[in-house]
LUMROFI-282969 format. One record per atom (N, C-alpha, C): x, y, z; residue in three letters. Coordinates in steps of 0.05 Angstrom, whole numbers, plus 5000, padded with zeros to 4 digits. Atoms other than C-alpha are relative to their C-alpha. Example, Ala and Ser with C-alpha at 12.3 -4.5 7.8 and 13.67 -1.06 7.14 Angstrom:
BEGIN
501849765000ALA 524649105156ALA 501850245000ALA 498449764999SER 527349795143SER 498550225014SER 
***
This chain:
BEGIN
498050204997UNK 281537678986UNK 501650045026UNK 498249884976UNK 285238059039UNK 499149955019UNK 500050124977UNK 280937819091UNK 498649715006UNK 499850344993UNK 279537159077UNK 502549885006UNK 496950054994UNK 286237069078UNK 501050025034UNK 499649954966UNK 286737339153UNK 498149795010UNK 501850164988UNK 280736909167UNK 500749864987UNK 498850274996UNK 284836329148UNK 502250025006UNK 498149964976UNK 290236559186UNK 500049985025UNK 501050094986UNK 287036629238UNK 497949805006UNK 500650184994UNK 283736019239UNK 502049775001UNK 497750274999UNK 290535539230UNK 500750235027UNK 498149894968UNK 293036009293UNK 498149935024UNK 502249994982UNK 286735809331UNK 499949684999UNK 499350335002UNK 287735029307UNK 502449935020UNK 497850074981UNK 294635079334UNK 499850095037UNK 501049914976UNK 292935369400UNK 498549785013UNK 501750164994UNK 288234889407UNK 501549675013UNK 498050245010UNK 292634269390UNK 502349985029UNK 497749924984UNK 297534519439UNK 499150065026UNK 502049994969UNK 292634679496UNK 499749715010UNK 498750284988UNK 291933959487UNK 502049795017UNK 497450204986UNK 297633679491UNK 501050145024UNK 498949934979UNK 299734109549UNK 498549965029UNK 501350144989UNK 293933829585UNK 500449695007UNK 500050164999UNK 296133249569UNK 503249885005UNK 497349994992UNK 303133379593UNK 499350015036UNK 500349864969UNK 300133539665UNK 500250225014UNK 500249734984UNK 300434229664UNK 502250164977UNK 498549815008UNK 303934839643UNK 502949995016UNK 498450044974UNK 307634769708UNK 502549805000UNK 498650265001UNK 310334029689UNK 502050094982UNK 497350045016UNK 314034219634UNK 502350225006UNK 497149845003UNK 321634389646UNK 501250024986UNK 497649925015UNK 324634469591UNK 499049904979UNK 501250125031UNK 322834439512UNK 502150124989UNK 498549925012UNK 327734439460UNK 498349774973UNK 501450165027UNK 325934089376UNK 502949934993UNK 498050125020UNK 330933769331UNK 498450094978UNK 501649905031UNK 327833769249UNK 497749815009UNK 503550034996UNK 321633289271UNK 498749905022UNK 501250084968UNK 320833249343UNK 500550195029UNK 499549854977UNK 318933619405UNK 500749855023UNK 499350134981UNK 323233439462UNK 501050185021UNK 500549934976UNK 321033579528UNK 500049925021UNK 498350194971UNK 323733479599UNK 496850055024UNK 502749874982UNK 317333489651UNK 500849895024UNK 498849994969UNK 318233429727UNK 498849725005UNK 500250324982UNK 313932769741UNK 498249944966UNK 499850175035UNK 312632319671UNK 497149945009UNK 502750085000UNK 306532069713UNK 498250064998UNK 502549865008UNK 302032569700UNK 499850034967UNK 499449995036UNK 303732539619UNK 497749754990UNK 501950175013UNK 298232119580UNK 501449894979UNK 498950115020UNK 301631719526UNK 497450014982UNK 503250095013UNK 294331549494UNK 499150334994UNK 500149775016UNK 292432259494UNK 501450164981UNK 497349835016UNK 298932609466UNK 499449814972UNK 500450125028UNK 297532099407UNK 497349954984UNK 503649995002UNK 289932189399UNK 500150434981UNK 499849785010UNK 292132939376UNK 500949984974UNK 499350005026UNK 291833129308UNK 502350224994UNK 497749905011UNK 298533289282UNK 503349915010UNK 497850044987UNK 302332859330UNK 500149824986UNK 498650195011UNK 305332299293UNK 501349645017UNK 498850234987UNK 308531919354UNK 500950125023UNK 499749934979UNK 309831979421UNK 502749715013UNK 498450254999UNK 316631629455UNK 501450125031UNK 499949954974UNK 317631619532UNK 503249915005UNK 497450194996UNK 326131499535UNK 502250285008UNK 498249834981UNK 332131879562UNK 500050235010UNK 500649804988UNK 329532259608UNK 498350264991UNK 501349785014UNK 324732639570UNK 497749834979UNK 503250075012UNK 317432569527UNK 500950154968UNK 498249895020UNK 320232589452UNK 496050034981UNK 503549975014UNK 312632799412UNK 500850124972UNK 500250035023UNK 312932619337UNK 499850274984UNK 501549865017UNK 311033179291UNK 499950084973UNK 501050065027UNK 313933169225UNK 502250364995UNK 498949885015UNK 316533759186UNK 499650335001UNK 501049754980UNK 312634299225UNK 500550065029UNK 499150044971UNK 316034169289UNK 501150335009UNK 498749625001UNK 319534929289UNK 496450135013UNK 501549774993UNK 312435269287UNK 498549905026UNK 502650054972UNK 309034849349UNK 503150015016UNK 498950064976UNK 315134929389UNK 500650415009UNK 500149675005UNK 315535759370UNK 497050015022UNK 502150004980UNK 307635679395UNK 500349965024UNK 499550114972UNK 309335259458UNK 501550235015UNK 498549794985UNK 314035819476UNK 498650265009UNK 501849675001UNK 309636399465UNK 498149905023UNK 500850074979UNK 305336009513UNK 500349985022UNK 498750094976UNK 309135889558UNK 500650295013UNK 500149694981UNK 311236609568UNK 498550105009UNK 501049804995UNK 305636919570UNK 498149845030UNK 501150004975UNK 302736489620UNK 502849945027UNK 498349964978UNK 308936619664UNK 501949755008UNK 498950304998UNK 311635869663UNK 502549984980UNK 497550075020UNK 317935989616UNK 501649895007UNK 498650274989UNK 321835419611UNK 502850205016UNK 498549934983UNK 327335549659UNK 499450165025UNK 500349834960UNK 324035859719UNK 500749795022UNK 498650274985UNK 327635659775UNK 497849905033UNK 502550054982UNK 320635559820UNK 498349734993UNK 501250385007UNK 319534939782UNK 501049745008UNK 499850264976UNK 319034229815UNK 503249884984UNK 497250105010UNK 326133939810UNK 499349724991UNK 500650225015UNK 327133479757UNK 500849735018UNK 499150304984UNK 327632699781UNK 501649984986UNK 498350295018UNK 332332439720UNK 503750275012UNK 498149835004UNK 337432969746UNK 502849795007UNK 497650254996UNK 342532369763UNK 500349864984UNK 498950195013UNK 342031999702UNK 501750114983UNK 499049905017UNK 347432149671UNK 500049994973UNK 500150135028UNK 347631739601UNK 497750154993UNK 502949945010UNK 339932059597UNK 500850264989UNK 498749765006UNK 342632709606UNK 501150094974UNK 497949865025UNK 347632789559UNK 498349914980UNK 500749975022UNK 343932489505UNK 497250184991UNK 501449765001UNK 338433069516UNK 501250134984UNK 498049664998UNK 344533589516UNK 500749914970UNK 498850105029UNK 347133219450UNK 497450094980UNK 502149985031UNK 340333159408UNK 500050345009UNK 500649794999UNK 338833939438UNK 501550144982UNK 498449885015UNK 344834199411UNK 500049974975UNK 500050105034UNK 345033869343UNK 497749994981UNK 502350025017UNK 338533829327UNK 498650334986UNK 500649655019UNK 337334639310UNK 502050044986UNK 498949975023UNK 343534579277UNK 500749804976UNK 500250215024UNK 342934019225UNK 500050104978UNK 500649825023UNK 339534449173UNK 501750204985UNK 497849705006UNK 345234969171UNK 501649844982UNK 497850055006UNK 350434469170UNK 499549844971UNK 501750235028UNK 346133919114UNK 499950274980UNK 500049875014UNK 345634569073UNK 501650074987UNK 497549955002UNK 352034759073UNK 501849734990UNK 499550305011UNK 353734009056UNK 499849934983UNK 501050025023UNK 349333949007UNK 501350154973UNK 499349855013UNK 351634538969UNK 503749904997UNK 497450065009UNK 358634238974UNK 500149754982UNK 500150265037UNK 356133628930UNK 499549964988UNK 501249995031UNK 352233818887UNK 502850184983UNK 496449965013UNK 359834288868UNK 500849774990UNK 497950175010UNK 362633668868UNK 498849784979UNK 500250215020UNK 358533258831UNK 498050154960UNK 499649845032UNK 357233868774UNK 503450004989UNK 496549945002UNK 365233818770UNK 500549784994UNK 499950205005UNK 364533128765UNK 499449874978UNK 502050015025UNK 360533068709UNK 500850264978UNK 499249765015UNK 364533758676UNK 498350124983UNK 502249835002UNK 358234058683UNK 501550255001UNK 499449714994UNK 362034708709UNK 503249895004UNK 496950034998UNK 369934818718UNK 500650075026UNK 499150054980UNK 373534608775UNK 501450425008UNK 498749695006UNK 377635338766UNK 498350264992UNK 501749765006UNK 371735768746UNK 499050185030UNK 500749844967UNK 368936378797UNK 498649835017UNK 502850184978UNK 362535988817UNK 500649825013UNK 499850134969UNK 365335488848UNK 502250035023UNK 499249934978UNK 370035858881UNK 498750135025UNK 502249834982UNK 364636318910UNK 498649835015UNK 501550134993UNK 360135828922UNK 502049635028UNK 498150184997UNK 365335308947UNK 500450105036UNK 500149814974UNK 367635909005UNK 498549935007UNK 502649954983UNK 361336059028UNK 499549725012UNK 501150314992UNK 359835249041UNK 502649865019UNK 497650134982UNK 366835089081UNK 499550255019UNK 500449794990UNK 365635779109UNK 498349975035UNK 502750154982UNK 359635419154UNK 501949905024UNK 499950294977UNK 363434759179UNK 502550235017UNK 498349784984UNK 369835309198UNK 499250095021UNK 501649874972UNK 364935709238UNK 498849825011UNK 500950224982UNK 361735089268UNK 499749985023UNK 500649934967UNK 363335309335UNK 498850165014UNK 501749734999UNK 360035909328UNK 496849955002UNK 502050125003UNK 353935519311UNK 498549805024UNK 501150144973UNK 354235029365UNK 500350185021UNK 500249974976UNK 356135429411UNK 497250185009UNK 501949945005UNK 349535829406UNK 498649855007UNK 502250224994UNK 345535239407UNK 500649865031UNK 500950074985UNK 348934969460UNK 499750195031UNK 499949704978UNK 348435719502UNK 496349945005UNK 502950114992UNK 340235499500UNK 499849845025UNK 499550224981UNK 341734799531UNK 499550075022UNK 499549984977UNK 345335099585UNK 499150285012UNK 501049814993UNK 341335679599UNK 502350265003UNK 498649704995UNK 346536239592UNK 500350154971UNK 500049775015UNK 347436929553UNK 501049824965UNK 498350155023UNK 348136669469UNK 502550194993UNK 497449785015UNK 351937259450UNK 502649985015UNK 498050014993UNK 356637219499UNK 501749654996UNK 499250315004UNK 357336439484UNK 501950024967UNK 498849935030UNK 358036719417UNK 503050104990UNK 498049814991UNK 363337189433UNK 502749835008UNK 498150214984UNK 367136589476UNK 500749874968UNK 500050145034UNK 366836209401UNK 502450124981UNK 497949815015UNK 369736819366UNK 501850005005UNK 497050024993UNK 375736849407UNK 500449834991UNK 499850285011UNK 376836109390UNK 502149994978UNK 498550025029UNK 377436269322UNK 501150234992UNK 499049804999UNK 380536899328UNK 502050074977UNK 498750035025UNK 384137069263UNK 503150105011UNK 497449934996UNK 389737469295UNK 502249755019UNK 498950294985UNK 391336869339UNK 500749794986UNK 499250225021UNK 391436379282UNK 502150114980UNK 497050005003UNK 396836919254UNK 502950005014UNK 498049964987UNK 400336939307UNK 502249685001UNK 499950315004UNK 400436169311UNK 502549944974UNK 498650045026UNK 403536129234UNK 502350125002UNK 497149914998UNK 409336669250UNK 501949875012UNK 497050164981UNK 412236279311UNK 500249794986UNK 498850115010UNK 412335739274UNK 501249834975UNK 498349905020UNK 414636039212UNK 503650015009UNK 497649864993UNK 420336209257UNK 500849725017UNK 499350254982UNK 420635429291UNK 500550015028UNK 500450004971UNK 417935699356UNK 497449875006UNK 503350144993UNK 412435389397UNK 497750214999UNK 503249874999UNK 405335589380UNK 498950065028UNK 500849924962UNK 405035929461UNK 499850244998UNK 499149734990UNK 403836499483UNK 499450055032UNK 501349914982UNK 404036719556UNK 498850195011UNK 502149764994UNK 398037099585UNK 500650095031UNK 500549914977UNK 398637509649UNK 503649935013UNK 497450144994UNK 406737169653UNK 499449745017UNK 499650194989UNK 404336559678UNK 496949814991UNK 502350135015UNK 397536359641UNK 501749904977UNK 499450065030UNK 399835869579UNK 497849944980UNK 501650015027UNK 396135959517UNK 501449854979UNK 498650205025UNK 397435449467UNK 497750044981UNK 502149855017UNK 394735669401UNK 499449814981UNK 500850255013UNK 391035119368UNK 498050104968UNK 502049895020UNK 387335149306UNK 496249855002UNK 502450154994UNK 379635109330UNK 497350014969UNK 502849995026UNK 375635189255UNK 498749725003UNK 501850295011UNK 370434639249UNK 499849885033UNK 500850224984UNK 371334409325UNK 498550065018UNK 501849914983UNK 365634279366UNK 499349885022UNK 500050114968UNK 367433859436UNK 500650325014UNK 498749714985UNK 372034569452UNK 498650135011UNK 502149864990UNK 365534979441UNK 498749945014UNK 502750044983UNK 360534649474UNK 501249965034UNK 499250014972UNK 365434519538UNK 500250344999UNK 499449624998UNK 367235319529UNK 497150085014UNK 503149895002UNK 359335419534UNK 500249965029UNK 500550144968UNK 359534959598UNK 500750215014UNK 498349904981UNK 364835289623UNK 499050365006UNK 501349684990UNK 360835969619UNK 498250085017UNK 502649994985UNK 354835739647UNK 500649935028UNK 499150014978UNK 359235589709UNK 500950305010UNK 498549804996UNK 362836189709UNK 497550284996UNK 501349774997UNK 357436669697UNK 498150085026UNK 501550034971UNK 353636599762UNK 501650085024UNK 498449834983UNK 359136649793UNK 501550245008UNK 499049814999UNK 361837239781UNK 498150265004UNK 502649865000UNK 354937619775UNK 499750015036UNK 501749874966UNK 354437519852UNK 502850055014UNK 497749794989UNK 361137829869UNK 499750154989UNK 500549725012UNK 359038419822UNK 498650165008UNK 502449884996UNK 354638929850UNK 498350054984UNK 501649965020UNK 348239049832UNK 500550234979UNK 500349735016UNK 349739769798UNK 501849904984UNK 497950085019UNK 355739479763UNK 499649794983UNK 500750215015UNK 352138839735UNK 500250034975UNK 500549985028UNK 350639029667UNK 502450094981UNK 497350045009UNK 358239179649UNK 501549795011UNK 497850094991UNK 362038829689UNK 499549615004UNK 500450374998UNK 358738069695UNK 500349954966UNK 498950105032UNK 358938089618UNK 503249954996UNK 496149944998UNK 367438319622UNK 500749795018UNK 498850114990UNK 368637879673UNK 499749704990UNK 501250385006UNK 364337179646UNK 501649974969UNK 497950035025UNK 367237289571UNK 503349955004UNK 496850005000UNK 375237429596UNK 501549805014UNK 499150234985UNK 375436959649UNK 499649714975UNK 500250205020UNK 371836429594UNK 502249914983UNK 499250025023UNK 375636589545UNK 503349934998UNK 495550024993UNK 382636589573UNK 500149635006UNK 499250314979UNK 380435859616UNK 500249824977UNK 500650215016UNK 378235519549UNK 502350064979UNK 498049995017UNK 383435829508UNK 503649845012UNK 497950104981UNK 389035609561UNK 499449695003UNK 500250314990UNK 385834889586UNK 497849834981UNK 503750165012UNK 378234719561UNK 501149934972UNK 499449975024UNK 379634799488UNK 502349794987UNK 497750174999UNK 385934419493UNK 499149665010UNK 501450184994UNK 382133849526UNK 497649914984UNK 502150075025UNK 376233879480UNK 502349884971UNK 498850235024UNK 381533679424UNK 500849715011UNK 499350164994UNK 384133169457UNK 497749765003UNK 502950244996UNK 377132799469UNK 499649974982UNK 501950035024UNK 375132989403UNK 502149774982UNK 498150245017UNK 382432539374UNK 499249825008UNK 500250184984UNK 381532099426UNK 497249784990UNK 502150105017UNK 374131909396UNK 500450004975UNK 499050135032UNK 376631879327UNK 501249825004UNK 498150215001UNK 382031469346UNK 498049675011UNK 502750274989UNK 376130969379UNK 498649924978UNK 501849925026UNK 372131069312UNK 501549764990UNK 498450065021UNK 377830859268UNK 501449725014UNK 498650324992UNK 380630309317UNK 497849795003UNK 502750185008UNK 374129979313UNK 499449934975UNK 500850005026UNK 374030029239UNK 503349834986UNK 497150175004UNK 381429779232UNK 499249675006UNK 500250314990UNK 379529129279UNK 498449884979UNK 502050185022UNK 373428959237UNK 498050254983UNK 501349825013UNK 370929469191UNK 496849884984UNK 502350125009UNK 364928959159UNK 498449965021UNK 501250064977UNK 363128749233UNK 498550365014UNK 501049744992UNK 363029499250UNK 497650194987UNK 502749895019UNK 358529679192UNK 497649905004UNK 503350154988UNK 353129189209UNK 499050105030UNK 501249984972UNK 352629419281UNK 499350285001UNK 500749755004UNK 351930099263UNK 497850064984UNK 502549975021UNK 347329919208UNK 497149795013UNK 502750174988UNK 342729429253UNK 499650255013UNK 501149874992UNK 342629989301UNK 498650154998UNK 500449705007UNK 340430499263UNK 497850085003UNK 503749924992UNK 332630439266UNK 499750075021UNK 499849994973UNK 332930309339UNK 500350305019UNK 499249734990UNK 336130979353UNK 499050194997UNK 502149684997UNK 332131429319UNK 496649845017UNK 502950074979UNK 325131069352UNK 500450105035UNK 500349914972UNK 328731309416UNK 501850225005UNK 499249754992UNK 330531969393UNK 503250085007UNK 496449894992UNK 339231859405UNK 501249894975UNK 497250015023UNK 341331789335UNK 501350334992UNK 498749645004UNK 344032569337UNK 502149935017UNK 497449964996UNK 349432279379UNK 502349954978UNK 498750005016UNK 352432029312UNK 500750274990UNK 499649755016UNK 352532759285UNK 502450085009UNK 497249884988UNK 358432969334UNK 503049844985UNK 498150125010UNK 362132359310UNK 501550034966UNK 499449975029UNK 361432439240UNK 501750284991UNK 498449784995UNK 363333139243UNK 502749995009UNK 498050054985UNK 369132979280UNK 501649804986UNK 498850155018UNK 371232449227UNK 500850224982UNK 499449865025UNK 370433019172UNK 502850165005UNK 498849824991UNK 375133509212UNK 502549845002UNK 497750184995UNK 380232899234UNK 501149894965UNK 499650105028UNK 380132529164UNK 499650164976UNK 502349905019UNK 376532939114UNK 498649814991UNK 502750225016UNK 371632359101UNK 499149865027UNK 500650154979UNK 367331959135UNK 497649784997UNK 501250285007UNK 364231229137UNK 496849955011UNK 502250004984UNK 358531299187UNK 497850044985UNK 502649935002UNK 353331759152UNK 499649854972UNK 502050205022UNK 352831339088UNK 498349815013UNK 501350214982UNK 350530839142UNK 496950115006UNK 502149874997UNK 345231289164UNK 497849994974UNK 501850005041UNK 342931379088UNK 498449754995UNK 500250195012UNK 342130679085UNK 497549845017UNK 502450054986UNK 337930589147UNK 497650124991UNK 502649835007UNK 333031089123UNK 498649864978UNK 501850045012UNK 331630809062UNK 499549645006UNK 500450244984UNK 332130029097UNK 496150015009UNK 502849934988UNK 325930379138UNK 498950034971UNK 501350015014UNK 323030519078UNK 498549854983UNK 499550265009UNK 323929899040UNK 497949815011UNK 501650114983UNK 319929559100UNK 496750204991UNK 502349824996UNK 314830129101UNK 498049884974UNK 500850025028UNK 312830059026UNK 499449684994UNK 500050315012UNK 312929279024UNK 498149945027UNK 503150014978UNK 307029429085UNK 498450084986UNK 502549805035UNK 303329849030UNK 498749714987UNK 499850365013UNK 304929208991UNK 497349805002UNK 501750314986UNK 301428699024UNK 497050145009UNK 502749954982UNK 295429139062UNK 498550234978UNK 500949825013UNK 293829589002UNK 496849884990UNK 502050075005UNK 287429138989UNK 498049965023UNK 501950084982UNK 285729009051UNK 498950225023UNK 500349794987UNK 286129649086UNK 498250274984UNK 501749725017UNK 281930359074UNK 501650134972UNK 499049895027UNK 284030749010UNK 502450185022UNK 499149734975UNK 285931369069UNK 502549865005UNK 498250064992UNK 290130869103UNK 502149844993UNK 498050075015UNK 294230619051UNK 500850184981UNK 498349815010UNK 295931219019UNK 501850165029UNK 499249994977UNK 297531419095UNK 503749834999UNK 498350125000UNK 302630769088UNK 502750084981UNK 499449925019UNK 305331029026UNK 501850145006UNK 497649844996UNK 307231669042UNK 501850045014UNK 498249994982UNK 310531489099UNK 502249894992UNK 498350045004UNK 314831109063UNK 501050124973UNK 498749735029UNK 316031679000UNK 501650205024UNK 498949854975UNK 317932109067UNK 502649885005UNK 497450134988UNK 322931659090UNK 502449954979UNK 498549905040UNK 325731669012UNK 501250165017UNK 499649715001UNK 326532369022UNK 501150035034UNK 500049934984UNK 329532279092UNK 499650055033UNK 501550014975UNK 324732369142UNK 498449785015UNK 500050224987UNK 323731689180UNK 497949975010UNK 502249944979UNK 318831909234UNK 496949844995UNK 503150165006UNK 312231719197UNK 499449734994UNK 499450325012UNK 314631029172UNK 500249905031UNK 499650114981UNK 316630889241UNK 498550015019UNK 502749994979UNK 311331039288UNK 498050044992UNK 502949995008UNK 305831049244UNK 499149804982UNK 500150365012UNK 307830319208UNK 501449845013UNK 496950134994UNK 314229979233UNK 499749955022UNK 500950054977UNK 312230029306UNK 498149855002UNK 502150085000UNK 306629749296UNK 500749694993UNK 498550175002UNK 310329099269UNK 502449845004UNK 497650004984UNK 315528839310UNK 502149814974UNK 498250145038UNK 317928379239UNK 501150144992UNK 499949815011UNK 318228899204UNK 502250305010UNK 497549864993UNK 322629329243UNK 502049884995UNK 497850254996UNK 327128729252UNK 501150014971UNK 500150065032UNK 327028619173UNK 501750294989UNK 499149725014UNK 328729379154UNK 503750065024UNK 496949874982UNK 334629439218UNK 501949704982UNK 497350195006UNK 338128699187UNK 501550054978UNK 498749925020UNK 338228959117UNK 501650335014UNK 498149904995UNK 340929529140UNK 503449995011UNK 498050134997UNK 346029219178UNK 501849804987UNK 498350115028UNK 348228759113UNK 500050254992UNK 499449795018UNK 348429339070UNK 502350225014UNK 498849814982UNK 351529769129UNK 504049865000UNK 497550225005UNK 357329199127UNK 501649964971UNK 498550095033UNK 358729199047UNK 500450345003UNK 499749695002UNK 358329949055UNK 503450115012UNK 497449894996UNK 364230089095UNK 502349714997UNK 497050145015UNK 368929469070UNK 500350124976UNK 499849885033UNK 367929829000UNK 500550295003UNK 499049744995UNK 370230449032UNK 498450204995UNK 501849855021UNK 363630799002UNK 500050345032UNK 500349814987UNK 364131479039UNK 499650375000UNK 500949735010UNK 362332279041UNK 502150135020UNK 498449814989UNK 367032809054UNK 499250375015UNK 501349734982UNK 361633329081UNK 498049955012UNK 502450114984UNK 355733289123UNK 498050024983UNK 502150025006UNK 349733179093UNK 497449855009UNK 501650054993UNK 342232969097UNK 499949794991UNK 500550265005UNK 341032249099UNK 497549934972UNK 502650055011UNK 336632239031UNK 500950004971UNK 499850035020UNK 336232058968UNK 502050214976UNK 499149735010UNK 337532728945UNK 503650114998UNK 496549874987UNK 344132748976UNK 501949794983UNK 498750255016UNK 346732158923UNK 503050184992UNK 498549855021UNK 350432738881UNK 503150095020UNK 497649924966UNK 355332898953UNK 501749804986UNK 499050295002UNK 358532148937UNK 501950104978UNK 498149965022UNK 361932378874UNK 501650205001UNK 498049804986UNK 366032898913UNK 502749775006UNK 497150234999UNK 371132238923UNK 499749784982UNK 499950155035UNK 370231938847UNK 496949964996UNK 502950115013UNK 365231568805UNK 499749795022UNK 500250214981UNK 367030948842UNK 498049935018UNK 500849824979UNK 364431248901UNK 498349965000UNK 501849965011UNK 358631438875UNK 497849744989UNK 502450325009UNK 355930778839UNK 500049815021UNK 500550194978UNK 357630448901UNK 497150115019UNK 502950004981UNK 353030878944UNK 497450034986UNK 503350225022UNK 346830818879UNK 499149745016UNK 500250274989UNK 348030118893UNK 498849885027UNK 500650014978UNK 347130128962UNK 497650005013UNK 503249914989UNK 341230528972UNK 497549834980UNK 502850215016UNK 337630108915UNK 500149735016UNK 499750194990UNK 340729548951UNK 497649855020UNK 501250074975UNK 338529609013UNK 496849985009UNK 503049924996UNK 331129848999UNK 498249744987UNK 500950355011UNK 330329158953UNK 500449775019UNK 501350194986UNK 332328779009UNK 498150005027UNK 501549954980UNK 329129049065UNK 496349954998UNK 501350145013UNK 323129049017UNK 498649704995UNK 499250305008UNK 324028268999UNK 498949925035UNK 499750174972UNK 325228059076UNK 497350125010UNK 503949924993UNK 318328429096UNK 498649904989UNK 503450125023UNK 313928169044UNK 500749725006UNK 499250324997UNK 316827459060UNK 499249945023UNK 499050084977UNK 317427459132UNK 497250165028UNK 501749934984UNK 312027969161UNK 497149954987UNK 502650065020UNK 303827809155UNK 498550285015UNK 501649784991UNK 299228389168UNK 498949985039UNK 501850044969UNK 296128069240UNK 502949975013UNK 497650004985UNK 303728089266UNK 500450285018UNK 499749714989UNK 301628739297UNK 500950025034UNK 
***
């Protein structure tokens, strides 16, 4: 048994190799690609000239799903194994000497777009941490909706323990992004890490509470003329990821006033204290202020027309993941939880997914006679996937393929997206857009709760309905 077992080990390590030889062929080289980073089901990769990239090949490989040429980067489908081909891609990449960030590689063209840019730097960052934070989310509603149901006692240990540990997460949050986004920007994590820690520095957050215990200002001056204003940073994550910036500036620089013999103490001491003082003094201070400043945009949009605002968020919603920038919602939503404790957005999300689904399944529908056995169980599970979540296969492996049919799944969404936030239906932690995540909802009543049932059955009956009506199979 013991070595069949290796000889089917190594044979899926000899598949993937393979798969990935491919596609890197079919990227234009080892050479082309600058930069790979994944989200949960997509490799997204920056390459120096797009024109050597094969669209037709990259989707001719078995295990790619979908291939999507948009902000500044080649976003390649994969599904729920995206982690282990991008671990491979790396190991590749090292060993043949091409690791992403060598600075002997052809300078990128999109380096001026900005809007492209940032929504790279956005999905990069958020997309390795989703899982942490959806975990940690999760586990806060299924608490709430065993407490709800006096399954377990609000006052008992377990969910105090369990309770901690899950606020424990969004608290450290900065700690999390800032890590992820110490990748992005190519500098040291630990010390990004380190920049984070100060942040949330415990002795600083008592120092904070004494002065003004004592109805002095939360200041302290550093050096007699640095002001430190002592903010409370748990849960925020504009501060960190500008802190990160602000390291990946500052570390370069200081490394080449250091001598070489002194490098390995002293560019660490100087890139952490300088960081940590500039972001605790200015950055940090400015990262709140963007981060109110975008709630206050959020919520004054939702004041003017809160039904109008739901539909446009809920038409969008397909649209965005097919081009790879619905992870800019993640910052916002987060940023609602931390400002409000609740937030209106990600039911929206919820509702797109199973919208896509709704469509997907009412393609099953209609082509289950007329199509192969293979490729209607194919249709199927793409849309049991998108149930559960994961979008990707419904959308570039049905939905794309039907331009109706998109249309059909983004309108119901956008009605449903519109009854959703006039009925106030909302979640007070982050979670995963999926079925699963129903039990979160009853963390702010029953109410709550039967509204977002409602919703997601809603929306998947009409999305459903308006496809089987409106799209015919040859609408391809």
């Amino acid at each position: 048994m013991g070595g069949f077992g290796k000889k089917a080990s190594a044979s899926k390590q000899n598949a993937m190799t393979e798969k990935l030889s491919l596609m890197i062929d079919a990227l234009g080289g080892i050479g082309n690609i600058s930069d790979a980073t994944h989200c949960m089901t997509r490799l997204r990769l920056k390459i120096a000239d797009q024109s050597k990239a094969s669209e037709e090949t990259l989707k001719s490989i078995k295990g790619v799903q979908g291939v999507v040429f948009a902000e500044g980067q080649i976003q390649i489908i994969i599904g729920v194994e995206v982690e282990k081909w991008h671990k491979a891609l790396q190991a590749i990449m090292a060993g043949s000497g091409a690791a992403v960030g060598d600075e002997d590689k052809p300078k990128d063209k999109d380096d001026g777009k900005l809007f492209q840019n940032v929504m790279r730097v956005v999905a990069g960052i958020f997309g390795p941490v989703v899982p942490a934070i959806a975990g940690a989310g999760m586990l806060m509603g299924l608490l709430s909706g065993l407490i709800a149901t006096n399954v377990i006692s609000e006052t008992s240990d377990t969910v105090y323990f369990f309770r901690s540990i899950s606020v424990a997460v969004f608290f450290f949050l900065p700690m999390l992004v800032s890590f992820s986004a110490a990748k992005m920007f190519r500098v040291n994590e630990y010390i990004a890490l380190a920049v984070a820690a100060a942040m949330l520095s415990p002795q600083l957050a008592d120092k904070a509470a004494a002065l003004k215990a004592a109805s002095d200002a939360a200041e302290l001056t550093v050096l007699g003329v640095v002001p430190i204003e002592l903010m409370n940073y748990g849960g925020a994550i504009v501060p960190a990821i500008l802190a990160v910036w602000l390291l990946s500036k500052v570390t370069p620089l200081v490394d080449s006033m250091v001598p070489t013999v002194a490098k390995p103490v002293f560019t660490p001491l100087l890139a952490f204290t300088v960081t940590a003082t500039a972001t605790l003094s200015a950055v940090g201070p400015l990262g709140m202020w963007l981060s109110n400043g975008a709630g206050w945009v959020v919520s004054s949009l939702l004041e003017i027309s809160p039904t109008l605002t739901g539909f446009v968020f809920g038409l969008t919603r397909p649209i965005t993941i097919v081009f790879g920038i619905h992870h800019s919602m993640t910052p916002i939503s987060l940023n609602n939880f931390a400002l409000y404790g609740k937030d209106l957005l990600m039911p929206i999300m919820c509702l797109g997914n199973l919208a896509i689904a709704g469509a997907t399944m009412a393609i099953w529908y209609k082509q289950r006679k007329s199509v192969s056995k293979e490729q209607s169980s194919i249709t199927a599970g793409s849309g049991v996937t998108a149930i559960l979540g994961i979008t990707e296969p419904a959308l570039f492996g049905v939905l794309t393929k039907y331009t109706k049919a998109m249309f059909t799944a983004s309108l119901a969404a956008g009605v449903f997206g519109a009854i959703s936030v006039t009925l106030d239906t909302h979640l007070t932690s982050y979670i995963l857009s999926s079925v699963f995540s129903l039990p979160a909802y009853l963390s702010a009543g029953t109410q709550n709760f039967i509204q977002a049932v409602m919703g997601v059955c809603g929306v998947f009956v009409l999305s459903f309905v308006l496809t089987t009506l409106f799209v015919k199979l040859d609408d391809e």
